[in-house]
N, C-alpha and C positions, 0 to 999 in steps of 0.2 A: 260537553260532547256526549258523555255515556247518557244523559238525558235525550238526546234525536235518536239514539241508535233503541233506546226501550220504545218510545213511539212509532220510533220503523216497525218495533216487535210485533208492538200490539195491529199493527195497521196492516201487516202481514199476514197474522193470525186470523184478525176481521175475511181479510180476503181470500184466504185458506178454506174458512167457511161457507164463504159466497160461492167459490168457485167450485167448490166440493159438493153442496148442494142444490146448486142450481138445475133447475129441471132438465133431463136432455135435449127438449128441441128448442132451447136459449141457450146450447152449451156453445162458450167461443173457442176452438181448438188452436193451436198454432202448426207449423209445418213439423213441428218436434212431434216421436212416437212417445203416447201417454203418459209411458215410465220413465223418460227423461222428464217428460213437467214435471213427475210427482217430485220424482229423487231433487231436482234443482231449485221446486217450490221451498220443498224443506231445509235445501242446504241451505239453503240462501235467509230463512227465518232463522234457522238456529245460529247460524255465523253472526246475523243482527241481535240475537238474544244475547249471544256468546261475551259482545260486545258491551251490551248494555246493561247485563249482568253479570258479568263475571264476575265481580267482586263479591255477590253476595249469596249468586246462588251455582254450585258446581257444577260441571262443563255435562257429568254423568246425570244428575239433574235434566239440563237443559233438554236434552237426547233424551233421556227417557219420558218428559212432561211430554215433549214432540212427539212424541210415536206413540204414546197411547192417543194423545190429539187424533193424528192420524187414521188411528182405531176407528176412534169416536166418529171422526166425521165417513170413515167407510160404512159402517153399521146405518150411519144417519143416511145416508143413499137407499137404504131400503125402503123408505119413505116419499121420495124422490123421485117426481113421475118421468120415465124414461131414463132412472141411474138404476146401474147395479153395482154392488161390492164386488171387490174383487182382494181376495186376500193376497196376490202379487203387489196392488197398487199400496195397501199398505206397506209389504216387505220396499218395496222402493222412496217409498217415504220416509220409514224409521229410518232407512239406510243414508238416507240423505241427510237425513236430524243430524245420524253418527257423525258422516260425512262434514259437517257444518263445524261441529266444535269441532273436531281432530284438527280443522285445517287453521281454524283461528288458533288455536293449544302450539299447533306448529309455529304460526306467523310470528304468536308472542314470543314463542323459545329463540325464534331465529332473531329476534329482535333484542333479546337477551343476550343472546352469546355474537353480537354484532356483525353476525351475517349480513344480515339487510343494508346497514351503515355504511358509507362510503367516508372513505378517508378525510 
């Protein structure tokens, strides 16, 4: 199982790229404001990383590989005909890296101390 959850990783990240540099007049937006895509794009990779690595690589790892990602792909819109960086859409992205493990860290604890478990 933790093998689909690292291909979701990678297949995430791929499209984190695509979508982050895509030129603006092919950009596809949804009805969401930008910083929700960012923060949910993220949450949603690292909770899939979280998963499919957690055994080998730590949750503060995971969040911080993400968010410099993040960086990276904001800087690389300076190249990017019709993007601009913007240092909020980072802050909303790392936050959502955070965002990601914290809630998988949660899920696993509540799964440990048989919260989740029904009788």
């Amino acid at each position: 199982m933790e093998r689909l959850f690292r291909w979701l990783t990678w297949a995430c990240i791929g499209l984190l790229a695509i979508l982050s540099l895509t030129p603006g007049d092919y950009m596809v937006r949804t009805s969401a404001p930008g910083l929700l895509e960012h923060f949910v794009a993220y949450l949603g990779t690292s909770a899939l990383a979280s998963i499919g690595y957690g055994r080998w690589v730590s949750s503060l790892q995971i969040a911080g590989l993400l968010s410099g990602y993040a960086a990276f792909l904001e800087i690389g819109q300076n190249w990017a005909p019709g993007r601009h960086p913007q240092f909020i859409d980072f802050a909303f992205g790392a936050a959502g890296a955070a965002a990601g493990v914290v809630l998988i860290l949660l899920w696993r604890s509540a799964l440990h101390t048989n919260v989740l478990r029904r009788p």
